[in-house]
DSSP file (Angstrom, degrees, kcal/mol; ACC not computed):
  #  RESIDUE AA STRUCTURE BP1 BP2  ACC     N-H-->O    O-->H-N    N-H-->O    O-->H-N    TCO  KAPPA ALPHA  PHI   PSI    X-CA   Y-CA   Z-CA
    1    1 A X              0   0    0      0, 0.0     2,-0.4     0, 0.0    84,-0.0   0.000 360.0 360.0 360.0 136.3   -9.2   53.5   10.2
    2    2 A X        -     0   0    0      2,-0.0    84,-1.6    26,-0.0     2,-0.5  -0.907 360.0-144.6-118.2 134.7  -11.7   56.3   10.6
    3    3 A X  E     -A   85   0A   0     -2,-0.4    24,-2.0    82,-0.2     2,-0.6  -0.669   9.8-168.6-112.9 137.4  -15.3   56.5   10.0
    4    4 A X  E     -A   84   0A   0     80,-4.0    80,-2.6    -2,-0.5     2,-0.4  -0.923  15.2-151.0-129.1 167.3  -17.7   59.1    8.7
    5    5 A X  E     -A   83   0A   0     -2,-0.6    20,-1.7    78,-0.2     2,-0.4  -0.718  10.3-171.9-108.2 131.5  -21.3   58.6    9.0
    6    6 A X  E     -AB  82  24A   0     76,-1.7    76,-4.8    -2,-0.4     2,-0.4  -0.984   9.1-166.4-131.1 149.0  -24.0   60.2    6.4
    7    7 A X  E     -AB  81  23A   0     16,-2.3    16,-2.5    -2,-0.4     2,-0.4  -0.924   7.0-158.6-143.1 106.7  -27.7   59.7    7.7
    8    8 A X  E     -AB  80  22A   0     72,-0.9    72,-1.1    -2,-0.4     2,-0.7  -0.909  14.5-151.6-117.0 114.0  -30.8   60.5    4.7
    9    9 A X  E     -AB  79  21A   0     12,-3.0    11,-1.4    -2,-0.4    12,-0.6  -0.793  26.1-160.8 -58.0 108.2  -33.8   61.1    5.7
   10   10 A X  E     - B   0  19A   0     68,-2.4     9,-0.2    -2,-0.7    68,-0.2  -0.779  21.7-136.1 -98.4 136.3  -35.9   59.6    2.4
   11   11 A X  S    S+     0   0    0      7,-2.6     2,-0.2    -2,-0.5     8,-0.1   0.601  95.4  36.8 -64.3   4.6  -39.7   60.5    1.3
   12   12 A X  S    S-     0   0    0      2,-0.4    -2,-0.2     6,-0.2     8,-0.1  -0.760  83.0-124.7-155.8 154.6  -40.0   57.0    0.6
   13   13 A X  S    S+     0   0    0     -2,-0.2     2,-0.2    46,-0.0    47,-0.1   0.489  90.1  96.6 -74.0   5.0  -38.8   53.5    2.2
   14   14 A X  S    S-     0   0    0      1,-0.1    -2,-0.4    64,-0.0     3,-0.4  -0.440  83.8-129.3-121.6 146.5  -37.5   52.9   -1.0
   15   15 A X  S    S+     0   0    0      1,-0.2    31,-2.4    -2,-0.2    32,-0.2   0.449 107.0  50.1 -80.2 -32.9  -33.7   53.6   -1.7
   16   16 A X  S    S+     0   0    0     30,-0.2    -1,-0.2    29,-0.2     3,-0.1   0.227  84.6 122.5-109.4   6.1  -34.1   55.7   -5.0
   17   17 A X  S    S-     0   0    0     -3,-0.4     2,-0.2     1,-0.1    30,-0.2   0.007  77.8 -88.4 -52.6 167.5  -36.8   57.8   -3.0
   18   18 A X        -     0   0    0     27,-0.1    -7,-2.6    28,-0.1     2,-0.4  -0.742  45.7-107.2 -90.6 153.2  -35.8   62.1   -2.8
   19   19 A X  E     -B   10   0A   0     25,-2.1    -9,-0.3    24,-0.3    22,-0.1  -0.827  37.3-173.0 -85.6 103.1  -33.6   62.9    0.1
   20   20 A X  E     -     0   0A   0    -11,-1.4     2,-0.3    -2,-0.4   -10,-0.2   0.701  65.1 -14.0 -89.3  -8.8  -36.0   64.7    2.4
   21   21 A X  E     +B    9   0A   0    -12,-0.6   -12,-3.0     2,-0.0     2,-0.5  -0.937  68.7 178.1-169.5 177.2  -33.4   65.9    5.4
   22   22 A X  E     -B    8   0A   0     -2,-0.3     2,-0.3   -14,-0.2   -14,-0.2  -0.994  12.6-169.6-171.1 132.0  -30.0   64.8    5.9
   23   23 A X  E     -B    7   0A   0    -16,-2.5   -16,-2.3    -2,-0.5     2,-0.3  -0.971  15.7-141.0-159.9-169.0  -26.8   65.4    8.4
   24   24 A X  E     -B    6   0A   0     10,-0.4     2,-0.2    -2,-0.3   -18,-0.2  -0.906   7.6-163.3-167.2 129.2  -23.2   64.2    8.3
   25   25 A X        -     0   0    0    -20,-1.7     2,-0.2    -2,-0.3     7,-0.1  -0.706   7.4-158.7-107.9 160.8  -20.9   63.1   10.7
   26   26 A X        +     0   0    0     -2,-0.2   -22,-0.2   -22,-0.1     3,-0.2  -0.540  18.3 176.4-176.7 132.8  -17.5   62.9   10.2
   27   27 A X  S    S+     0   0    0    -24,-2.0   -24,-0.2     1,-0.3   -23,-0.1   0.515  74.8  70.6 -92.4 -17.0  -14.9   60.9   12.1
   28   28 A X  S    S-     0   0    0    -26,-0.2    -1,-0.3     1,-0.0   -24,-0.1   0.612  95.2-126.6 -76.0 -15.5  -11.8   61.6   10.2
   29   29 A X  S    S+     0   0    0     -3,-0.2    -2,-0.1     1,-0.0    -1,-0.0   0.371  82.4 104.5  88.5 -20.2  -11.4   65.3   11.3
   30   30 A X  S    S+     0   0    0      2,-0.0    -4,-0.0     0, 0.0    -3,-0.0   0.974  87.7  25.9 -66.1 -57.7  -11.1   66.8    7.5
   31   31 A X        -     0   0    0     -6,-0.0    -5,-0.1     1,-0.0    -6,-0.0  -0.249  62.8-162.6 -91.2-176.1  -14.6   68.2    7.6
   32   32 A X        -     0   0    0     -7,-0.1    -7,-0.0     2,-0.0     2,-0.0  -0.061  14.3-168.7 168.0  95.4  -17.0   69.3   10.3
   33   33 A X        -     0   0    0      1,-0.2     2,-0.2    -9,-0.0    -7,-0.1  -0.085   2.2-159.9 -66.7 143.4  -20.4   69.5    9.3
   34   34 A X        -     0   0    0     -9,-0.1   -10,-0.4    -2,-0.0     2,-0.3  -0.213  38.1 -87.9 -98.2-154.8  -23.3   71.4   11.6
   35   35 A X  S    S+     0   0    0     -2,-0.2   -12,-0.1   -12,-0.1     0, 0.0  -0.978 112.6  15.1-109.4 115.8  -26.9   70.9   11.4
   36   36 A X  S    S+     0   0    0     -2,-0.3    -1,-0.1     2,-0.0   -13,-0.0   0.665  87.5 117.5  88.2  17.7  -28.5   73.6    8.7
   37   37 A X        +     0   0    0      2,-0.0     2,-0.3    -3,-0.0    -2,-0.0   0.705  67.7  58.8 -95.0   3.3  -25.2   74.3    7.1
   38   38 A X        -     0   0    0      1,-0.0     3,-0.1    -4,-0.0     4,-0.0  -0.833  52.7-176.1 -97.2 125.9  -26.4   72.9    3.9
   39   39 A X  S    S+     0   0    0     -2,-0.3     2,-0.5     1,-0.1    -1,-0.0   0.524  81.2  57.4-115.5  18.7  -29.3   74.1    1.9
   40   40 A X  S    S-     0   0    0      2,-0.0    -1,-0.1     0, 0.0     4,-0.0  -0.906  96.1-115.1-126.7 120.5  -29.0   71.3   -0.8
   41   41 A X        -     0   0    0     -2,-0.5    -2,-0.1     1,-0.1     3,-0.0  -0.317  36.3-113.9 -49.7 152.2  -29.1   67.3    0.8
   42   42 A X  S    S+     0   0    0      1,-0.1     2,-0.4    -4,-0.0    -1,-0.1   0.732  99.0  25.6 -71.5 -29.9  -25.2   66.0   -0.2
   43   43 A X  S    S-     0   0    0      1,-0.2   -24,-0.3   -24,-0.0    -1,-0.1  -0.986  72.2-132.2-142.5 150.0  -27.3   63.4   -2.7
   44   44 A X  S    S-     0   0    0     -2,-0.4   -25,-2.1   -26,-0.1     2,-0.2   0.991  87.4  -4.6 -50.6 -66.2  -30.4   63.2   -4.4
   45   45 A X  S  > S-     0   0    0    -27,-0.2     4,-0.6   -35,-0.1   -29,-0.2  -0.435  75.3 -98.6 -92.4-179.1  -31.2   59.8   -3.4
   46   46 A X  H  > S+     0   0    0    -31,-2.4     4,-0.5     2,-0.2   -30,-0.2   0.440 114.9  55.5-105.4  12.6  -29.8   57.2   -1.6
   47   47 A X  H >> S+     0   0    0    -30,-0.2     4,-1.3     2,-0.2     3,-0.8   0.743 102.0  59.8 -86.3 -33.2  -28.6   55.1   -4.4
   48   48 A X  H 3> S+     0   0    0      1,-0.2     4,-1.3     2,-0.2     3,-0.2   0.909 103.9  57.8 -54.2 -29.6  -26.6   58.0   -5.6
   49   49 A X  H 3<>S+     0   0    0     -4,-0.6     5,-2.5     1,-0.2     4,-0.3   0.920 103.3  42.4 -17.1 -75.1  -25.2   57.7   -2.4
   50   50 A X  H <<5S+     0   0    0     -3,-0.8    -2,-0.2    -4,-0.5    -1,-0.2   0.431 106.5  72.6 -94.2   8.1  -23.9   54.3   -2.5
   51   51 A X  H  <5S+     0   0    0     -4,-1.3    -1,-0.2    -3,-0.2    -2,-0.2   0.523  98.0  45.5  22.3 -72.1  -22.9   55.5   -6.0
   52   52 A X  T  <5S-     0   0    0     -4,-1.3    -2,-0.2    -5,-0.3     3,-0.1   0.214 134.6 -87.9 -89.8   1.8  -20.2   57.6   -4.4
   53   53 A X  T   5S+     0   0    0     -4,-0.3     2,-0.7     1,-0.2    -3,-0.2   0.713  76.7 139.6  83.3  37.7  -19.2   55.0   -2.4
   54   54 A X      < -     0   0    0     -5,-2.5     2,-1.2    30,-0.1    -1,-0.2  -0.722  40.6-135.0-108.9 152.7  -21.0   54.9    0.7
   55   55 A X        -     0   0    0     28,-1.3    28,-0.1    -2,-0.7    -5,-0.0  -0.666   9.0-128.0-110.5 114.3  -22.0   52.1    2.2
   56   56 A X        +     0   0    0     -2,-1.2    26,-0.2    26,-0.2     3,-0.1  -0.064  31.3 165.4 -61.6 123.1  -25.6   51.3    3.8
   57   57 A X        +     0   0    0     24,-3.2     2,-0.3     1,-0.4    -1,-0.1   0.725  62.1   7.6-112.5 -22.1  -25.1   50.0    7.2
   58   58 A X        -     0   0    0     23,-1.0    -1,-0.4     2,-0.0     2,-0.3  -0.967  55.4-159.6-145.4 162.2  -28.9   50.2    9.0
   59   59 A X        -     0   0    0     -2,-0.3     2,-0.2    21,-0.2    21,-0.2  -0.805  33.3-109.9-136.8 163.7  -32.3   51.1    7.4
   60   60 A X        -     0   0    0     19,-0.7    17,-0.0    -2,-0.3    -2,-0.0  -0.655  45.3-101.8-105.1 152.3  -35.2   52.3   10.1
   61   61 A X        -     0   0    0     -2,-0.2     2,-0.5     1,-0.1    18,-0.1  -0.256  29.8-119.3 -78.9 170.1  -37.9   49.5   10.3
   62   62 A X        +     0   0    0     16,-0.1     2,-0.3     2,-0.0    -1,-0.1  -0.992  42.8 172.4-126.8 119.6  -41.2   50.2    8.1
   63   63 A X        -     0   0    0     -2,-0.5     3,-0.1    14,-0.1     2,-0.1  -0.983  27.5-128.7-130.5 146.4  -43.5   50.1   10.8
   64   64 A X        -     0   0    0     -2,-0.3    -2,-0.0     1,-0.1     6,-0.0  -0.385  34.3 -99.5 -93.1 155.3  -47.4   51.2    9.8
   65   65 A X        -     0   0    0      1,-0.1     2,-1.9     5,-0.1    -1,-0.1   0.021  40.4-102.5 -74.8 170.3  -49.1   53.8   11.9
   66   66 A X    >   -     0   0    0      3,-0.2     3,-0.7     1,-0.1    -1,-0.1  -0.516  56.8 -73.2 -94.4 104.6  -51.3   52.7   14.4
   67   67 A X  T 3  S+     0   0    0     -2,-1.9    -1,-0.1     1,-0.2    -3,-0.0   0.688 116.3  14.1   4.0 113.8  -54.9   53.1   13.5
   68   68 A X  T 3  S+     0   0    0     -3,-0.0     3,-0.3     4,-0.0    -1,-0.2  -0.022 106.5  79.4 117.2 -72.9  -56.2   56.1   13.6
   69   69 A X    X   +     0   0    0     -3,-0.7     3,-1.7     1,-0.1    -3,-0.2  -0.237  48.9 126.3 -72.7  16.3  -52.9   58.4   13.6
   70   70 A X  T 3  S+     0   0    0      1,-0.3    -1,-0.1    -5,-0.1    -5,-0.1   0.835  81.0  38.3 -49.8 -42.2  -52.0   58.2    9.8
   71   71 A X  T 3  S+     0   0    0     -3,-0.3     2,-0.5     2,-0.1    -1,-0.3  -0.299  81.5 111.3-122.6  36.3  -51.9   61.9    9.6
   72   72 A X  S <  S-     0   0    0     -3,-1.7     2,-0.3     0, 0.0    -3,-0.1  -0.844  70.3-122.7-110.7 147.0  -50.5   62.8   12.6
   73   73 A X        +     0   0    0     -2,-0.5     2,-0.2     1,-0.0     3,-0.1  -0.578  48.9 147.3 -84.8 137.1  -46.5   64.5   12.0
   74   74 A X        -     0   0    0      1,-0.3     2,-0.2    -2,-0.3     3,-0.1  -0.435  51.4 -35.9-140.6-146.2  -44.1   62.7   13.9
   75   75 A X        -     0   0    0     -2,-0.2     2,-0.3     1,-0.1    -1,-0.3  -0.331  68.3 -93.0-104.0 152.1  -40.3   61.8   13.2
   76   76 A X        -     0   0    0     -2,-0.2     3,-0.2     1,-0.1    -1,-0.1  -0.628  42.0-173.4 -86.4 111.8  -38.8   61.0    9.6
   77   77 A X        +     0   0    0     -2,-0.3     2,-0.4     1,-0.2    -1,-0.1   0.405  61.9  80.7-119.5  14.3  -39.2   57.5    9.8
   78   78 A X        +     0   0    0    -68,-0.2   -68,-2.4   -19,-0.1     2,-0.5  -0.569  66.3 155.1 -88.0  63.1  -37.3   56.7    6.3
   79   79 A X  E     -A    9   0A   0     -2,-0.4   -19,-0.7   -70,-0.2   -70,-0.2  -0.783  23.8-176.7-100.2 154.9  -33.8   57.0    7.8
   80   80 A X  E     -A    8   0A   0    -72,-1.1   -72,-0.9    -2,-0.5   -21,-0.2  -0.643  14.0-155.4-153.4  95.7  -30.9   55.5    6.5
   81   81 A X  E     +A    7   0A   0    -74,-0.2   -24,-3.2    -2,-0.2   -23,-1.0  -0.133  19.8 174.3-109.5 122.9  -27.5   55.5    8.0
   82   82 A X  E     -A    6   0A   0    -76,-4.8   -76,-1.7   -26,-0.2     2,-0.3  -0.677  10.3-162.1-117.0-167.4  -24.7   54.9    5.3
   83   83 A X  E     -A    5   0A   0     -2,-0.2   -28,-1.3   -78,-0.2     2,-0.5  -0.955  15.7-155.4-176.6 150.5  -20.6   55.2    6.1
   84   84 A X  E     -A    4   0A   0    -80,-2.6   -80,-4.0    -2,-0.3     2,-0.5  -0.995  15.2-147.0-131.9 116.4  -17.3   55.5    4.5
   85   85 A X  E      A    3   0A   0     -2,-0.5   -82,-0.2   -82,-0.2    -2,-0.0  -0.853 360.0 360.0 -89.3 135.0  -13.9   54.4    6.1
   86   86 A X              0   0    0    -84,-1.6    -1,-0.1    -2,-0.5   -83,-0.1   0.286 360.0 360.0-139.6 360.0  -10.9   56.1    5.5
């Protein structure tokens, strides 16, 4: 059994949020996805995602910024790692 990995960045913590960046693993060999080879995210959301049949394995923790810092740009901190076995 082989796994490939899809990882959505979301505007939202929320599941049905727009897909704001995105990349794609894939364990099988069939494909082989870069970084920037895309210029349209593989799904709108991430239920359309698990839709197509992937399946959410980790969510990034909602942690609130630390006082102060609201509006400072850091790291896409709605990620959400889904997977498909084949």
């Amino acid at each position: 059994m082989k796994q490939q990995v899809l990882v959505l960045y979301l505007a939202t913590s929320a599941l049905d949020a727009p897909v704001v960046g995105w990349s794609s693993y894939d364990g099988t060999g069939r494909t082989h996805p870069t970084a920037g080879d895309a210029d349209e995210p593989p799904y709108e959301t991430g239920v359309d995602a698990l839709r197509d049949g992937w399946r959410l394995f980790q969510a990034s923790q909602l942690i609130p910024p630390y006082p102060g810092s609201e509006y400072d740009t850091s790291f896409l901190k709605h990620e959400f790692f889904f997977e498909k076995l084949s």
